[in-house]
N, C-alpha and C positions, 0 to 999 in steps of 0.2 A: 878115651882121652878127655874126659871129660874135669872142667875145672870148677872148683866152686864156687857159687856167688856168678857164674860164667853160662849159663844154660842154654843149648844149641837143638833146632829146630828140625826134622829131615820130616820127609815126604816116604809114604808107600802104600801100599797096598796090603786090604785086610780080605781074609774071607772067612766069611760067614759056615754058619752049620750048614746049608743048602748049599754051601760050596759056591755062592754068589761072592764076587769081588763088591770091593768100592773102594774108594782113595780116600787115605785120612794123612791127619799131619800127626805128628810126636813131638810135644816139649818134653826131652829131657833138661833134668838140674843133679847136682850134687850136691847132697847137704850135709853138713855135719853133724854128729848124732851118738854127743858123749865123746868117747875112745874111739868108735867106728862114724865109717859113713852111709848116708842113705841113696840109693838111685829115686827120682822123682818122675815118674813118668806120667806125661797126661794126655789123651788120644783123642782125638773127634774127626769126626766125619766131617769130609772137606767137598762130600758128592756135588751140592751146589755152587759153590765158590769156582769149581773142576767144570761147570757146566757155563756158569758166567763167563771163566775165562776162553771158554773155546768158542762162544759164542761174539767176542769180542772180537778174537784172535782174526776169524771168519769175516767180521765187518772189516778188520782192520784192510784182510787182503782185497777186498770187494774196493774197498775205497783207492788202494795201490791198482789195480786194477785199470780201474776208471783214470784214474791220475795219469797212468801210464798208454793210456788210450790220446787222451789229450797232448803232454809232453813227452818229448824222449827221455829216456832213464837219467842220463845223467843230470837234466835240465834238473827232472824232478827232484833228484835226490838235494840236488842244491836247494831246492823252494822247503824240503822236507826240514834242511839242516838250517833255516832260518834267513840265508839268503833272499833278500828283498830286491834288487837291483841284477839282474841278470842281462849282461848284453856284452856281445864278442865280437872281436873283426877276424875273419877268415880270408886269408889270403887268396883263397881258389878253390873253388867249389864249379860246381855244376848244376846247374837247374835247366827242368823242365815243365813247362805248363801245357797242357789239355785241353784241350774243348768240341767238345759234342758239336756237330756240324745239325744246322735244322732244329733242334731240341725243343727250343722255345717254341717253334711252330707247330712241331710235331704233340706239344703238349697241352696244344689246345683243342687236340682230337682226341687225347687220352683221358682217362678218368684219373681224378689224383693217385685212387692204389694203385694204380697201374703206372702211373709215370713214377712214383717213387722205388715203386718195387724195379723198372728198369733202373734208374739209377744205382739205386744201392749193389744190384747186382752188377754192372760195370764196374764200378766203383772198390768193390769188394773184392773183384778181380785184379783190379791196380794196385790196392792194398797188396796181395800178395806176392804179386813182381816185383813189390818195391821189399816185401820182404827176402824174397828169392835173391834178389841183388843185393840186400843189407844197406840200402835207401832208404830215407827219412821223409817221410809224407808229411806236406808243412800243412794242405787246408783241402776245402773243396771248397768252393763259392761259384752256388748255382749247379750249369754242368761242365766247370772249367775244375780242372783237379791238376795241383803242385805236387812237385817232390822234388828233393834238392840229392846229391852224392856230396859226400867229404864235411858234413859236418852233424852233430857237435863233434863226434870221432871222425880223427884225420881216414883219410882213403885214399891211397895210391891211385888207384883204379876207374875213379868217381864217374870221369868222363863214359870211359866203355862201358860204366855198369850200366850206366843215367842210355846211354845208345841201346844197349840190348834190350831195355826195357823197354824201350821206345817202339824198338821193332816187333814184340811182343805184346807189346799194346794196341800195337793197328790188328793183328791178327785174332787176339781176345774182342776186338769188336765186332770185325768181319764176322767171328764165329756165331757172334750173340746178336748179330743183325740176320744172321741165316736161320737159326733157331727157335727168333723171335717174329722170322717173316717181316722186318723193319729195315727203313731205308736208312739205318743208324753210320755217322761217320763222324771220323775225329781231325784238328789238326792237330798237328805237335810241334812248340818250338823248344829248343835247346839254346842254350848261351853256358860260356863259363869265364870265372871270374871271381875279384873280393866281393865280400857282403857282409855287413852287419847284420847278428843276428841276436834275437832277446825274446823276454818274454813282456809284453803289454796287455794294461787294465787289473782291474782290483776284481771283477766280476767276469768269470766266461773268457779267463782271460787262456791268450794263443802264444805259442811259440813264431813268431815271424821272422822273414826276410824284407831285408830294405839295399838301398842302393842300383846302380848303374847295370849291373849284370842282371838282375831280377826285371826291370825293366825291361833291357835287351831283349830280354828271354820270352817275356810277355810277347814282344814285338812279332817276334818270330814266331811266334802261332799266331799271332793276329792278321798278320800279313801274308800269313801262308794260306796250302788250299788243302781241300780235304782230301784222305789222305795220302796226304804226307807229313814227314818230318823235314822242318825245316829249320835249319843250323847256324852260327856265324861261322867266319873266316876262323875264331879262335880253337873252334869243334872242330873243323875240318883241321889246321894245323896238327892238332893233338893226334887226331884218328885216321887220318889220310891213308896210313900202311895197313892198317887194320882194317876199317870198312870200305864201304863202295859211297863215290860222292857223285851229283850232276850238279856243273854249277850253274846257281839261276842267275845269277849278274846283281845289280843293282838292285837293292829298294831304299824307298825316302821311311827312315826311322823317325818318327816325328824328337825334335831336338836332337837328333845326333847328325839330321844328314843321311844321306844317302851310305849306306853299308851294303857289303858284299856279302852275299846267303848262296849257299848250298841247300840240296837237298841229300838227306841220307839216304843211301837205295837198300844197304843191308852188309850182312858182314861178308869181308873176305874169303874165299875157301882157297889157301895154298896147296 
């Protein structure tokens, strides 16, 4: 099909007398020539240009990678497609924060590879509860470790995933404290709620949560004791039929006043 004046470009594959491949390109043209016409064919070896591009193609994924290490997929894809300004309000989510009970103290009897390689391997472990539930891990700071359910994808379910993980996180310690011969313990608080969430800074920069519930939530492993999970009145609302609650009564939330906290003891078995 070829037109003249019009000359079209394809890609293949040559082999050699040794019966070796390599990838060349083909300019064909049509030209006229008198009464008849000519085919114009011109061939070259595209071996390197074929070696640059997979070489690139390779950084390109390392870089998505790492990108995706940092942000959730769809945040990225936004920052990828030129989007500067990222920032959402979610109705209701759920979060949970972490903290290593003793840690700091504990750290000053360890040697740094050692305290970091305990970290990362806790740490690495949450990582994939929070994938197991399809949880969004927002940071770690220090040995305190986030993760939110229901956003940037909505989630029905956020609360009980955000709880089963919860309970599976006391147990991933236990196990790594028996393991590791270590008096390792965590709290855990839960909250749910709206939140603003975005990404912030030009350098190193994070996917974060802001507002009232994330606070809350804070509270509620600060306030609590090692382990346990401790919840508000809005987590036990939600999971009341589904898990097991004790409730603790009263604590003074600093700005809020005094709130009503549970403790989560574990799932149901009907």
């Amino acid at each position: 099909n070829l037109i003249p004046g019009i000359p079209i470009t394809i890609e293949g594959i040559h082999r050699r007398k040794d019966h070796k491949t390599f990838p060349i390109e083909v300019r064909l043209g049509l030209l006229k020539a008198g009464n008849g016409k000519l085919i114009l064919a011109l061939c070259r070896d595209i071996t390197e240009r074929k070696k640059a591009e997979t070489a690139l193609l390779l950084e390109r994924e390392k870089s998505e990678k790492l990108l995706l290490n940092i942000l959730p997929k769809p945040i990225a894809d936004r920052l990828k497609e030129g989007d500067s300004t990222i920032a959402e309000g979610f109705t209701e989510v759920t979060v949970l924060f972490a903290d290593l009970v003793g840690f700091t103290e504990l750290a000053g009897r360890a040697t740094p590879e050692r305290l970091v390689y305990w970290l990362n391997e806790i740490f690495s472990r949450f990582d994939l509860l929070a994938e197991k539930y399809s949880l969004e891990k927002i940071k770690t700071i220090g040995d305190a470790y986030m993760v939110v359910g229901g956003l940037p994808e909505p989630m029905a379910n956020h609360a009980e995933a955000i709880a089963l993980m919860a309970i599976d996180m006391l147990e991933e310690v236990a196990h790594f404290a028996h393991e590791q011969e270590q008096n390792f313990n965590i709290r855990i608080g839960i909250n749910t709620g709206p939140v603003v969430a975005g990404v912030i800074g030009r350098k190193k920069f994070i996917y974060d949560l802001w507002g009232d519930t994330v606070n809350i939530a804070s509270r509620m492993e600060s306030h609590g004791m090692p382990g346990v999970i401790q919840v508000t009145e809005e987590i036990y609302q939600i999971l009341q039929y589904k898990f097991l609650f004790a409730e603790r009564g009263l604590i003074n939330i600093k700005g809020k006043g005094y709130m009503k906290a549970y403790l989560l003891q574990g799932k149901q078995h009907n």
